[in-house]
KEZA-779893 format. One record per residue (C-alpha): x, y, z; residue in three letters. Coordinates in steps of 0.02 Angstrom, whole numbers, plus 50000, padded with zeros to 5 digits. Example, Ala and Ser with C-alpha at 12.3 -4.5 7.8 and 13.67 -1.06 7.14 Angstrom:
2
@c1:50615 | c2:49775 | c3:50390 | rest:ALA
@c1:50684 | c2:49947 | c3:50357 | rest:SER
end
This chain:
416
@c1:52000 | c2:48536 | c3:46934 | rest:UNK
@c1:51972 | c2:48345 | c3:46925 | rest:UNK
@c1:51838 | c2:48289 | c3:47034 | rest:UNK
@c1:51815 | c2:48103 | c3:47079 | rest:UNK
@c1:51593 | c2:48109 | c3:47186 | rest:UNK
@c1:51544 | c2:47966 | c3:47266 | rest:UNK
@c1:51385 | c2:47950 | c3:47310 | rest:UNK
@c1:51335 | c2:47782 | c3:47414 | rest:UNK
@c1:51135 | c2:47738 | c3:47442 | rest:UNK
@c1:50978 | c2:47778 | c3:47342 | rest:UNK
@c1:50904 | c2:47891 | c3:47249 | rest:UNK
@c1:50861 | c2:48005 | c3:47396 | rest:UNK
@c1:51065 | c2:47992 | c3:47418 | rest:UNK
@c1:51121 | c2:48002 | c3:47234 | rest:UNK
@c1:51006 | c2:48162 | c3:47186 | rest:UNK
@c1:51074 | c2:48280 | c3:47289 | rest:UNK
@c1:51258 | c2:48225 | c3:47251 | rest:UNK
@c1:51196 | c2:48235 | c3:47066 | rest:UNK
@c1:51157 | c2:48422 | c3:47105 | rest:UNK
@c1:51316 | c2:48473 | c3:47147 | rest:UNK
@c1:51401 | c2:48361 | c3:47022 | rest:UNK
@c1:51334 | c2:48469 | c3:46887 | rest:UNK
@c1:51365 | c2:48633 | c3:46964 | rest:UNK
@c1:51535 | c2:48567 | c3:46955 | rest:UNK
@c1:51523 | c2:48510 | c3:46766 | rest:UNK
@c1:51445 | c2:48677 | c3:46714 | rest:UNK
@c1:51599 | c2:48779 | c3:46803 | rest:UNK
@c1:51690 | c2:48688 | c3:46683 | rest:UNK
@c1:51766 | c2:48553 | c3:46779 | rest:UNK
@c1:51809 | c2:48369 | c3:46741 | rest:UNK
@c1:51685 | c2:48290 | c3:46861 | rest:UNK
@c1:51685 | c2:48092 | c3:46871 | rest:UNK
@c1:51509 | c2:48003 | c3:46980 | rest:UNK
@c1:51533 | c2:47853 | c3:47049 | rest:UNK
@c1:51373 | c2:47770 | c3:47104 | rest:UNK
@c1:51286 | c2:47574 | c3:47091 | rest:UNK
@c1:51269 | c2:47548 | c3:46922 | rest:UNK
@c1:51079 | c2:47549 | c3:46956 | rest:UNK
@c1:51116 | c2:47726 | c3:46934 | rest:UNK
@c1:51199 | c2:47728 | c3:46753 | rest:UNK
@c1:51084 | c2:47822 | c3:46639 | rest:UNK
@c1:50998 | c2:47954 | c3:46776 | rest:UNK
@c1:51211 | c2:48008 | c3:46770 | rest:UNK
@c1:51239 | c2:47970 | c3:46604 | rest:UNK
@c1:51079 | c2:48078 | c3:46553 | rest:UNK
@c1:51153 | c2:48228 | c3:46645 | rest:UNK
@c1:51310 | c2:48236 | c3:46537 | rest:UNK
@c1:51471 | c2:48161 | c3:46688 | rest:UNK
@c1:51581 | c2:48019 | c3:46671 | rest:UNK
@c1:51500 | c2:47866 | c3:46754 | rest:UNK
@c1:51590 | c2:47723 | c3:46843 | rest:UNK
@c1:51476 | c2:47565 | c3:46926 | rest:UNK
@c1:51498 | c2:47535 | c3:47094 | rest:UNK
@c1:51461 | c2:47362 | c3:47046 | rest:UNK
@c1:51308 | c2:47280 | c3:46976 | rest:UNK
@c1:51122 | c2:47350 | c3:46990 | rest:UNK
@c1:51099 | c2:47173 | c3:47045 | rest:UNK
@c1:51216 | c2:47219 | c3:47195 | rest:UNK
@c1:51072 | c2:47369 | c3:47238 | rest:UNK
@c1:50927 | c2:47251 | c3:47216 | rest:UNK
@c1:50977 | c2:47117 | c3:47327 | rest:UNK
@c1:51039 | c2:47263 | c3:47480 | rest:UNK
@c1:50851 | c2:47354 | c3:47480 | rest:UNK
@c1:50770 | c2:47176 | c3:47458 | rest:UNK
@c1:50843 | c2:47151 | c3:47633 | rest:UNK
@c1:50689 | c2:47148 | c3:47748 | rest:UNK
@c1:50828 | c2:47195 | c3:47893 | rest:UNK
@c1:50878 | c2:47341 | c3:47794 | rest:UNK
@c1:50708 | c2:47436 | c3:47865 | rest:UNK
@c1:50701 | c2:47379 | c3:48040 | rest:UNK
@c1:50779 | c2:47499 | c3:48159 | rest:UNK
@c1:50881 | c2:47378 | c3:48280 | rest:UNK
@c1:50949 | c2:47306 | c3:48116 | rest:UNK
@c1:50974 | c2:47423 | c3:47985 | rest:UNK
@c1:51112 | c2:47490 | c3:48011 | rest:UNK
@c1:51192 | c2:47302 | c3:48005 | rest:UNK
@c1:51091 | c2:47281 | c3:47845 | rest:UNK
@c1:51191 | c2:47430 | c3:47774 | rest:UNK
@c1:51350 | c2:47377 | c3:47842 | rest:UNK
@c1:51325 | c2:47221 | c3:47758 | rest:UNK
@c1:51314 | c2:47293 | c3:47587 | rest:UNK
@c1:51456 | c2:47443 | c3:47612 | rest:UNK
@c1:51573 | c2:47312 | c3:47675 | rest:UNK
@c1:51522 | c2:47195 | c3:47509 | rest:UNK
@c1:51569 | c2:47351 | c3:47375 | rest:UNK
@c1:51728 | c2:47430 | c3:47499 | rest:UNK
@c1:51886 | c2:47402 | c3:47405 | rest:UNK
@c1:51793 | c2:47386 | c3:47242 | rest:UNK
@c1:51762 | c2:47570 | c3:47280 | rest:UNK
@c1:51957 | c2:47607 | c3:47350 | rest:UNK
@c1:52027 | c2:47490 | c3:47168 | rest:UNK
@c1:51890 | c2:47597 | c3:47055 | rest:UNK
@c1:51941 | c2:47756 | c3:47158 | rest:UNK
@c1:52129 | c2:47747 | c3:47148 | rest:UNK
@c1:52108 | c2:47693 | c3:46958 | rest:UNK
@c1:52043 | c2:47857 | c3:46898 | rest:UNK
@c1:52147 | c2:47954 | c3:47023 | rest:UNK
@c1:52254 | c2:48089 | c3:46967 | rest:UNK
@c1:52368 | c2:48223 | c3:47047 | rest:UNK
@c1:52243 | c2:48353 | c3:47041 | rest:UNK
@c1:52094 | c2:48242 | c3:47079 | rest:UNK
@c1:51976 | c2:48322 | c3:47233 | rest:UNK
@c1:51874 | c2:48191 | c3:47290 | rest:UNK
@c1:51704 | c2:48226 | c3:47351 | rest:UNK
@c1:51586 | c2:48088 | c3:47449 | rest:UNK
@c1:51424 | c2:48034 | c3:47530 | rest:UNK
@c1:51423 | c2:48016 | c3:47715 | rest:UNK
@c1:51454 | c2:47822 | c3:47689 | rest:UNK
@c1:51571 | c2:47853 | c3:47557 | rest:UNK
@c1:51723 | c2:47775 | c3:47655 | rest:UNK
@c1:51805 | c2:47724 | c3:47489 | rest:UNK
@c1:51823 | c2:47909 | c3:47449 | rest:UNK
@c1:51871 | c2:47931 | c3:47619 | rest:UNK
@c1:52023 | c2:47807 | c3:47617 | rest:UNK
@c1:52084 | c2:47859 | c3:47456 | rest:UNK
@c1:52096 | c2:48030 | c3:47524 | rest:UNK
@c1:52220 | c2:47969 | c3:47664 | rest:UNK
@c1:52301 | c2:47846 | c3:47579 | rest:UNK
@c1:52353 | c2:47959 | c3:47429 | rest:UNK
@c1:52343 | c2:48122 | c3:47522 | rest:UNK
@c1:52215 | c2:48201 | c3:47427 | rest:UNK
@c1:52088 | c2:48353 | c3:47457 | rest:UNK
@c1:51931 | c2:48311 | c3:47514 | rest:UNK
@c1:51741 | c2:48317 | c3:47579 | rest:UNK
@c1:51633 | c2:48219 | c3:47645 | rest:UNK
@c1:51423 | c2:48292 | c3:47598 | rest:UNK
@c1:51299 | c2:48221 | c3:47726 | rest:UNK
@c1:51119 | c2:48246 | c3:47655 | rest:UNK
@c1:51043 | c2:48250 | c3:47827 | rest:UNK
@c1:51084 | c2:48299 | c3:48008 | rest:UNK
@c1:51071 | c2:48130 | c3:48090 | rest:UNK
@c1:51214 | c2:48073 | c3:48000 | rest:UNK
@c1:51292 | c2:48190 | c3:48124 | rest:UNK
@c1:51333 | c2:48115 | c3:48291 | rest:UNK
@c1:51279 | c2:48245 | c3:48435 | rest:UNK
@c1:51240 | c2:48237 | c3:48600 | rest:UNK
@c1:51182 | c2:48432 | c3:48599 | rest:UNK
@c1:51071 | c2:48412 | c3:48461 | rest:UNK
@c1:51032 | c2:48219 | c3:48459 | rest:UNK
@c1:50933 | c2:48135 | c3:48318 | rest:UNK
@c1:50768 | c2:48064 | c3:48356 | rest:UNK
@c1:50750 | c2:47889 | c3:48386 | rest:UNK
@c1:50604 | c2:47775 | c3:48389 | rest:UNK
@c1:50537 | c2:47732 | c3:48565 | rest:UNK
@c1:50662 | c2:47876 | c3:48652 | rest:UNK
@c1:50544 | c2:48045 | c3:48661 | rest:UNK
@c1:50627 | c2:48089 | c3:48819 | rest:UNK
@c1:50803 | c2:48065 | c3:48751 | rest:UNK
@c1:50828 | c2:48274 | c3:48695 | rest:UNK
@c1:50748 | c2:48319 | c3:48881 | rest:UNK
@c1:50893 | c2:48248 | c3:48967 | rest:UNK
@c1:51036 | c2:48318 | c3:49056 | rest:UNK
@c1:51173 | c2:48352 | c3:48919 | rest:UNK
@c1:51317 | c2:48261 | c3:49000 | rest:UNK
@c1:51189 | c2:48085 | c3:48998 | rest:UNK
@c1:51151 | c2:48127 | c3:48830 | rest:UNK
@c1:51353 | c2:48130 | c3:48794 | rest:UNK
@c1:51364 | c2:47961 | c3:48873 | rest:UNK
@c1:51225 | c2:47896 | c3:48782 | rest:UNK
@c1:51278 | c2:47942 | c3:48634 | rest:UNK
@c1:51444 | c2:47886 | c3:48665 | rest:UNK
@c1:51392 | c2:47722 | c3:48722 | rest:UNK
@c1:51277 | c2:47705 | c3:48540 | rest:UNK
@c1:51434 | c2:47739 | c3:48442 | rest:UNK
@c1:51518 | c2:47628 | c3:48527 | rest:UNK
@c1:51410 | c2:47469 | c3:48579 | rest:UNK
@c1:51317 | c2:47479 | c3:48404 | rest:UNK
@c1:51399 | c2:47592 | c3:48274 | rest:UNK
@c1:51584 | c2:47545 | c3:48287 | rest:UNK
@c1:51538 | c2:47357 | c3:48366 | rest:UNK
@c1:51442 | c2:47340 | c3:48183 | rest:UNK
@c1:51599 | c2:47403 | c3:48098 | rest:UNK
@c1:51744 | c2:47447 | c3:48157 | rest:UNK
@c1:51843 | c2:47287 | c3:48143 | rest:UNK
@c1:51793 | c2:47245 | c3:47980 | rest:UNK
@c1:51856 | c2:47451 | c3:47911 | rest:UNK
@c1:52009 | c2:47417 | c3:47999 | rest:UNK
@c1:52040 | c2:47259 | c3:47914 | rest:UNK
@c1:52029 | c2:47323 | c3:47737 | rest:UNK
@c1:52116 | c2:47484 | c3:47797 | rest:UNK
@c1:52278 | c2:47367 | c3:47842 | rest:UNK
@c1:52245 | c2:47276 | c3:47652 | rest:UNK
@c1:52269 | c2:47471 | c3:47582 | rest:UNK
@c1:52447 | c2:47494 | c3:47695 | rest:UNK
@c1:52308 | c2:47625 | c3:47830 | rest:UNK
@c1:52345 | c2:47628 | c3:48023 | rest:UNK
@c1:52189 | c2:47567 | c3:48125 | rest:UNK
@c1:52057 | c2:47698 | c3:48180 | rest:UNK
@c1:51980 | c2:47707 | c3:48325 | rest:UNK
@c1:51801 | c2:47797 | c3:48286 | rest:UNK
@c1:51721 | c2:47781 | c3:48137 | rest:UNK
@c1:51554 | c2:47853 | c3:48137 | rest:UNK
@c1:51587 | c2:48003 | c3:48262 | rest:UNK
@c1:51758 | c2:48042 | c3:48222 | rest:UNK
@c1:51841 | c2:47959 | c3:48046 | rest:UNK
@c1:51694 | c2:47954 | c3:47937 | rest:UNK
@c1:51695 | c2:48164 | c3:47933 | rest:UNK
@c1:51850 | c2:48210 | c3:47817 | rest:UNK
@c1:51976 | c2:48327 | c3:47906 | rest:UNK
@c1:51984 | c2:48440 | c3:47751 | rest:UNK
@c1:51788 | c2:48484 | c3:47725 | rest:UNK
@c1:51604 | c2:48430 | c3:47782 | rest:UNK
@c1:51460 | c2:48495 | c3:47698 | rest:UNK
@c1:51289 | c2:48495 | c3:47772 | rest:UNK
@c1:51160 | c2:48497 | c3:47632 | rest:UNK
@c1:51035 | c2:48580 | c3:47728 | rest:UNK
@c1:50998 | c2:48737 | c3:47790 | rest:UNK
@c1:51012 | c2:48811 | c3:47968 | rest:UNK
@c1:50841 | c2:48828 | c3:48003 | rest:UNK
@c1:50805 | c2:48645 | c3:47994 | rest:UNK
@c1:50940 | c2:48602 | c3:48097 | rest:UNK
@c1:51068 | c2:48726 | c3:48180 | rest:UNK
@c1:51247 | c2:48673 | c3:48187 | rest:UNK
@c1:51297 | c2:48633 | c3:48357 | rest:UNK
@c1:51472 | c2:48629 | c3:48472 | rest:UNK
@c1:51507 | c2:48452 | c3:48433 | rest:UNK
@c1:51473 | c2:48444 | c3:48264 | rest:UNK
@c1:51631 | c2:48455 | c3:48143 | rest:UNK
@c1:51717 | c2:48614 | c3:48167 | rest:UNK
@c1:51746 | c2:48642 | c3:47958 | rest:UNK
@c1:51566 | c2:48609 | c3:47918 | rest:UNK
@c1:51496 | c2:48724 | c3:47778 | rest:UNK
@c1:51274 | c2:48713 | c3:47762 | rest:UNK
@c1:51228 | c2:48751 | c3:47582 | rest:UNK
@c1:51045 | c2:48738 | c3:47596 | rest:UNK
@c1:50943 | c2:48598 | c3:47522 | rest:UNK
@c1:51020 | c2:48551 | c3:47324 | rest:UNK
@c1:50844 | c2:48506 | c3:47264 | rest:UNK
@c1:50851 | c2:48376 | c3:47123 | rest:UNK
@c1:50761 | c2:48474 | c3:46983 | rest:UNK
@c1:50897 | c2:48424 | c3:46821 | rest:UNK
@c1:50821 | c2:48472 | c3:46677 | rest:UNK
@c1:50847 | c2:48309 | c3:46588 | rest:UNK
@c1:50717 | c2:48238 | c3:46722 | rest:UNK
@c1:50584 | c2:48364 | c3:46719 | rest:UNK
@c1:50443 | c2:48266 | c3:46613 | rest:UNK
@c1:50289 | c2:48170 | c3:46664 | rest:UNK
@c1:50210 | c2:48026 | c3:46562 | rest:UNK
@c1:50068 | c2:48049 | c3:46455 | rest:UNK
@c1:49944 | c2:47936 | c3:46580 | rest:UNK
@c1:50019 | c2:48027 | c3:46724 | rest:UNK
@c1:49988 | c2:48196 | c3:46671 | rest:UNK
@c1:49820 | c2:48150 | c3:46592 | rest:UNK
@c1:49759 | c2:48091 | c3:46772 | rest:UNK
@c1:49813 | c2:48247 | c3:46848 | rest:UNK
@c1:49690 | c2:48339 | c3:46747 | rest:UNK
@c1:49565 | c2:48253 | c3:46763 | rest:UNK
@c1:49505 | c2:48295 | c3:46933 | rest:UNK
@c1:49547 | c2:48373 | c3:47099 | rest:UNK
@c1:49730 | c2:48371 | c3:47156 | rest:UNK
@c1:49780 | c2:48188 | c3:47221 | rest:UNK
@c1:49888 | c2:48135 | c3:47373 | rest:UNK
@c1:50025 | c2:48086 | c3:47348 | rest:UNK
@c1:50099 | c2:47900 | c3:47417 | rest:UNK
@c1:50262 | c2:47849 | c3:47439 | rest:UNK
@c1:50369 | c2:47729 | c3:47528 | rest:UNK
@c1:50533 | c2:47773 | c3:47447 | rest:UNK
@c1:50634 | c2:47718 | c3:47308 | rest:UNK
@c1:50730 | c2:47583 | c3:47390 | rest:UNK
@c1:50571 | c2:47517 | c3:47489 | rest:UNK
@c1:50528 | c2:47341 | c3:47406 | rest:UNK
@c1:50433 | c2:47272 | c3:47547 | rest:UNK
@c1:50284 | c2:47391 | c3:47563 | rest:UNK
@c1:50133 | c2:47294 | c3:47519 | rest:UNK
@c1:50041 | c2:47355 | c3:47669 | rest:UNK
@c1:50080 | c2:47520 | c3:47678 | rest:UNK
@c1:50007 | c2:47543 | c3:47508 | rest:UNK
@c1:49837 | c2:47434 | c3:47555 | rest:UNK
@c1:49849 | c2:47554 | c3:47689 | rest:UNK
@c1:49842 | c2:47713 | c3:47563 | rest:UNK
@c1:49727 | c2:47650 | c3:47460 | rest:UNK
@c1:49582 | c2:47627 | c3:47593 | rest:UNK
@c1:49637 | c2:47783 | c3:47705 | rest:UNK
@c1:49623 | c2:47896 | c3:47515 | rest:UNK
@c1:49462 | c2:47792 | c3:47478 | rest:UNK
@c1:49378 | c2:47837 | c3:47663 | rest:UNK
@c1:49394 | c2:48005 | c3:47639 | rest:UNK
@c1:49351 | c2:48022 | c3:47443 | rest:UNK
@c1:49520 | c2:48084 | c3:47407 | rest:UNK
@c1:49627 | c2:48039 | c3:47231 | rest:UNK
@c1:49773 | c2:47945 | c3:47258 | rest:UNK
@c1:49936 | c2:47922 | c3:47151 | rest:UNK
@c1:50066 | c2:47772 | c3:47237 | rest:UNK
@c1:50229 | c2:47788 | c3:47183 | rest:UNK
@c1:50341 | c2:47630 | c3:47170 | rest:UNK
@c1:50459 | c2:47551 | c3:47082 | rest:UNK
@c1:50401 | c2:47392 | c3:47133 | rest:UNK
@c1:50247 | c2:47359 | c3:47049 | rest:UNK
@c1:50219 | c2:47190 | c3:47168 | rest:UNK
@c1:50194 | c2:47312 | c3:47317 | rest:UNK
@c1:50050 | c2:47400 | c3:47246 | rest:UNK
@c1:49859 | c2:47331 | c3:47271 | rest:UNK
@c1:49806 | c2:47236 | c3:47138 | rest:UNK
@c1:49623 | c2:47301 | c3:47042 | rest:UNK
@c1:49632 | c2:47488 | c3:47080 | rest:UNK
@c1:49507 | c2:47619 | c3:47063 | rest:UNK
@c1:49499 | c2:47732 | c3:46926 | rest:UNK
@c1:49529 | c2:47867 | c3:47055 | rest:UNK
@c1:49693 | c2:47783 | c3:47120 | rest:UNK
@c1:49859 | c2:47768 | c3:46988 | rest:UNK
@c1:50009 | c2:47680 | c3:47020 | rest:UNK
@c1:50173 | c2:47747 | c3:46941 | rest:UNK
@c1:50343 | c2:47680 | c3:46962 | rest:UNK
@c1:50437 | c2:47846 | c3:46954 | rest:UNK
@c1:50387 | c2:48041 | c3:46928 | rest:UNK
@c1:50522 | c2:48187 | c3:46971 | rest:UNK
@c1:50443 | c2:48245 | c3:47149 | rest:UNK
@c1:50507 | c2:48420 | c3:47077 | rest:UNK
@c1:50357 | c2:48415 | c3:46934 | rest:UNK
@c1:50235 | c2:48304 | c3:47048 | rest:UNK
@c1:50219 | c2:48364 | c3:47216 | rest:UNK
@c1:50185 | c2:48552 | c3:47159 | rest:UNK
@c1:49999 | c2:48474 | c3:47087 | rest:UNK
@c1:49975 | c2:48357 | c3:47244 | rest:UNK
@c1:49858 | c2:48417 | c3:47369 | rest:UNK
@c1:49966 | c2:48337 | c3:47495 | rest:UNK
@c1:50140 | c2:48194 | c3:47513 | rest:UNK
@c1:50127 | c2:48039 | c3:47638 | rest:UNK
@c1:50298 | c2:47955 | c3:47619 | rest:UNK
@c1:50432 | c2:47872 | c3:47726 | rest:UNK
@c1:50534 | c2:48032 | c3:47804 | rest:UNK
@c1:50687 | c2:48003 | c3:47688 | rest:UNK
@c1:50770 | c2:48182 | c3:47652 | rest:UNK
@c1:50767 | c2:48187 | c3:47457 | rest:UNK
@c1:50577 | c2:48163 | c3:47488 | rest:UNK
@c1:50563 | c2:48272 | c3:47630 | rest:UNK
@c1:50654 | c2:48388 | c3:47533 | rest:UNK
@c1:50511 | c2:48409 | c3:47392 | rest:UNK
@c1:50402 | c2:48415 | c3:47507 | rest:UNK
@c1:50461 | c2:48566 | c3:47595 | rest:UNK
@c1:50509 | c2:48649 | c3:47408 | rest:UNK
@c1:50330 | c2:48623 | c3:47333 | rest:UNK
@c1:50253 | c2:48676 | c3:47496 | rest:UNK
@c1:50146 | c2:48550 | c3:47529 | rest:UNK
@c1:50069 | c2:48457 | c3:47658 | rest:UNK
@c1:50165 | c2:48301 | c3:47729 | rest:UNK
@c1:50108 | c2:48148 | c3:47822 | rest:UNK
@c1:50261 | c2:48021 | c3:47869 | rest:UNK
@c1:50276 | c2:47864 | c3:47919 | rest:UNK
@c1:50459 | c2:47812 | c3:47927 | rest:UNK
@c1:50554 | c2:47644 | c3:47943 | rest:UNK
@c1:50698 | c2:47664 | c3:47984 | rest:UNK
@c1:50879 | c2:47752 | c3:47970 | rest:UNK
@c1:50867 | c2:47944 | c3:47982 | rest:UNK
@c1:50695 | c2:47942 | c3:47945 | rest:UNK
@c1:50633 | c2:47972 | c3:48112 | rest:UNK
@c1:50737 | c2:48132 | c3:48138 | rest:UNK
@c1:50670 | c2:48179 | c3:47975 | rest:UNK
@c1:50500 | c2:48156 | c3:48024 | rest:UNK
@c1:50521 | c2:48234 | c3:48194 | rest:UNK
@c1:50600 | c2:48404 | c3:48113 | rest:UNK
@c1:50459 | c2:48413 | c3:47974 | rest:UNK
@c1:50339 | c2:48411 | c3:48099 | rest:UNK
@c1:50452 | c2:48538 | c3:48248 | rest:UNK
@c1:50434 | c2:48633 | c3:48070 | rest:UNK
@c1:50236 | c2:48643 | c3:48070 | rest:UNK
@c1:50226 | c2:48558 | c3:47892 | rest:UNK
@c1:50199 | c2:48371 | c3:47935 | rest:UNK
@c1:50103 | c2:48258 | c3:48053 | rest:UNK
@c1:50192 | c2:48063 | c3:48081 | rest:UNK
@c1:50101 | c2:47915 | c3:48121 | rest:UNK
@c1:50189 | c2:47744 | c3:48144 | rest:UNK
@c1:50069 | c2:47632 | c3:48108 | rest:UNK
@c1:49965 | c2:47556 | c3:47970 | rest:UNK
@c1:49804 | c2:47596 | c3:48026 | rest:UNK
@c1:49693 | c2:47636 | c3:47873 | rest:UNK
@c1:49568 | c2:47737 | c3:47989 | rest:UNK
@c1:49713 | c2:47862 | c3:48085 | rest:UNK
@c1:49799 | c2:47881 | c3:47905 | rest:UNK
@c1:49618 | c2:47946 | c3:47845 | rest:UNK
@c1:49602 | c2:48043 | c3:47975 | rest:UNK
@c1:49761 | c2:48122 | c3:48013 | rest:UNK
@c1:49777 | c2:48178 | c3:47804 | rest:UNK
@c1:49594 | c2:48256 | c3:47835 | rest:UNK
@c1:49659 | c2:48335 | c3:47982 | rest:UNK
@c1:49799 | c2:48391 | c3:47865 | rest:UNK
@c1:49698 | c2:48455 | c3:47725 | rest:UNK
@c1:49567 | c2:48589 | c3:47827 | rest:UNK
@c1:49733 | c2:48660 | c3:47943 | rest:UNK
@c1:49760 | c2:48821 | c3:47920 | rest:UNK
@c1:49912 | c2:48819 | c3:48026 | rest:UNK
@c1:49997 | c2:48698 | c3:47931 | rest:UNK
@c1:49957 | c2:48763 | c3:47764 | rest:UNK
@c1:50048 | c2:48939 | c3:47812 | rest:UNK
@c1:50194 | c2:48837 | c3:47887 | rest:UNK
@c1:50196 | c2:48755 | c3:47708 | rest:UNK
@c1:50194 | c2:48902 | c3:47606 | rest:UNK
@c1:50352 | c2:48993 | c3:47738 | rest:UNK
@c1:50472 | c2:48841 | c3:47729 | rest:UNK
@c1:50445 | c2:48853 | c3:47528 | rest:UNK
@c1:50485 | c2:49027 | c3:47537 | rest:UNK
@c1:50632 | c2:48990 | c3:47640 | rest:UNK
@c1:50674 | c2:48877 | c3:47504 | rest:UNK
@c1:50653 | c2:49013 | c3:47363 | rest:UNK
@c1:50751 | c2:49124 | c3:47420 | rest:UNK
@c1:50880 | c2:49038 | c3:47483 | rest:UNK
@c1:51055 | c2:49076 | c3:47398 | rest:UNK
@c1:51086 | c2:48906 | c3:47272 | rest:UNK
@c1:51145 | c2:48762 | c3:47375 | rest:UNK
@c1:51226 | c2:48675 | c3:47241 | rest:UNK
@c1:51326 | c2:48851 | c3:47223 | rest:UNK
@c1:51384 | c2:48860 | c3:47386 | rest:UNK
@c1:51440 | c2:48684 | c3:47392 | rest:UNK
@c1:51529 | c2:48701 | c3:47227 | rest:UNK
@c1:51612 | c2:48860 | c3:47294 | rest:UNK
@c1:51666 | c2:48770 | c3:47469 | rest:UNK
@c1:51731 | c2:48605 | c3:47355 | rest:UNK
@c1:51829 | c2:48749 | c3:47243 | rest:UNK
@c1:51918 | c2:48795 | c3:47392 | rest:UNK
@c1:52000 | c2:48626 | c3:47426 | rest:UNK
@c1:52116 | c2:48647 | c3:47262 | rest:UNK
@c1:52175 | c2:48805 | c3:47310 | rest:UNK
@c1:52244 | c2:48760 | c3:47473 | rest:UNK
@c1:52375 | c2:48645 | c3:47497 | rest:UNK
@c1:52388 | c2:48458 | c3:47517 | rest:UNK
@c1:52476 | c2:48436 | c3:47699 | rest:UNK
end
């Protein structure tokens, strides 16, 4: 079987598709990944064909976007750069495209999704989290709307009806139809509740227990379980990294994710909450002009660790609710504090903490971070909520198997 993954966001979205990538590749098929080139050698490392999705300059400038973590315009923010990179994905597509090509993409993987139409080919769309899921039963959270979930369910159909609508498709619609009618596609009408989800196959890559499928999610959805991003290839930790981690008491952990280049404060934040309390402190970024100039010896910045190695020695995670992150969290069984921006962060952070495992503050307040991660540390209750959802986790059939198996099914039925 030829397989043709796209996976469209950071590294939160190109782990997981990564995962299952290379369960594919070890089962022996021909398994192509196309991602930003940003991305080149974490897929060239793992042994599959890489093809840019443009530039890593293309990546930069999209998370540099100060409107790309701001809730009433982030989803604009990513429209912006999907619509930018849209037929470069259809023309790369459709270029390695053959007749026994399955093609696999992320939830905003609408290149994938086209091709699939346009050259009737198998297909599945993955979405890494459950918000990506329009539902009126089982609604995402949403900042400043804690009633929303209480309300009748036929309000919460017209609500979410009227968000798909009035924001979702207004954002765009007309743009997708516009290069749809370029690639010789009729118009759609929905693209977010309806299009986006491929007829053939969706795969939630999570498990039940952290959110149950509901009536009016897809009817062919298949939940793997969480494809936690532990490749081999990536399973190291610097020499100054490791040599910090033995040299005292286990640290907390700070993140504001990979993408997050405008996060000065929240790490000034972590630095005096860890510093009130007398706690170690590593702060993970890839921008090194976000981090606090002068710090401690008990504070180290990094710009990158695999969460799979790190977060097992942490004594506890504050980070931004994104799923890879939440994710780790859950499968080293630690404590987590979140704080999130934007996107499906907030449903993130809301089922961490329906979970037991996580407390969420949305604010910057040095003094509530300090003492919401002391709170944290001494709870007994949260500690054996920890230690079941990494059980869960452990024993959990392989989610990377299960998706492989359910993408193995698409080439043996039959292209309508």
């Amino acid at each position: 079987m030829h397989v043709i993954v796209t996976a469209i966001g950071s590294a939160g979205d190109i782990n997981p598709m990564l995962m299952y990538a290379c369960e594919l590749d070890h089962r022996g098929h021909e398994v192509d990944f196309i991602a930003n080139g940003y991305f080149e050698d974490k897929v060239k490392k793992a042994g599959l064909n890489f093809f840019a999705l443009g530039g890593a300059d293309l990546y930069l400038k999209a998370v540099a976007d100060p409107e790309l973590w701001n809730p009433p315009t982030a989803f604009q923010a990513v429209w912006r750069s999907e619509k930018a990179s849209l037929q470069m994905s259809v023309d790369l597509i459709e270029k390695h495209l053959r007749p026994d090509t399955v093609l696999v993409g992320s939830t905003l993987a609408f290149g994938s999704r086209m091709i699939q139409e346009k050259h009737h080919r198998r297909g599945s769309t993955i979405h890494l989290a459950p918000s990506c899921i329009i539902s009126a039963c089982d609604p995402m959270a949403m900042p400043g709307l804690p009633f929303f979930p209480h309300l009748p369910l036929p309000v919460k159909h017209l609500a979410m009806s009227a968000i798909d609508k009035f924001w979702l498709d207004q954002t765009c619609l007309n743009d997708l139809n516009q290069i749809r009618k370029q690639n010789g596609l009729p118009p759609t009408r929905s693209v977010m509740r309806q299009w986006m989800h491929s007829s053939d196959q969706v795969i939630g890559a999570f498990p039940d227990w952290y959110a149950k499928p509901q009536p009016d999610w897809p009817p062919n959805i298949v939940l793997t379980g969480f494809p936690v991003y532990d490749r081999p290839e990536d399973q190291t930790l610097t020499l100054e990294l490791e040599a910090f981690l033995r040299a005292g008491e286990p640290p907390v952990v700070f993140t504001a994710g990979s993408a997050m280049a405008h996060a000065k404060e929240h790490f000034a934040t972590a630095m005096a909450a860890a510093q009130k309390i007398g706690l170690r402190a590593i702060l993970v970024s890839a921008f090194p002009e976000q981090i606090p100039q002068d710090l401690p010896s008990t504070i180290l910045h990094i710009q990158y660790a695999p969460f799979s190695m790190l977060f097992p020695r942490a004594l506890m995670v504050q980070h931004h609710g994104g799923i890879g992150t939440s994710i780790q969290g859950l499968a080293a069984g630690v404590p987590q504090l979140v704080t999130p921006f934007a996107h499906d962060q907030f449903d993130n952070a809301f089922r961490l903490r329906r979970l037991g495992v996580a407390r969420e503050l949305r604010n910057l307040n040095h003094d509530e971070w300090a003492r919401t991660l002391s709170e944290l540390k001494n709870s007994k209750a949260v500690e054996l909520a920890c230690r079941e959802a990494k059980a869960q986790i452990d024993k959990a059939q392989s989610a990377t198997a299960i998706g492989a198996d359910a993408i193995e099914s698409l080439a043996k039925t039959k292209q309508l």
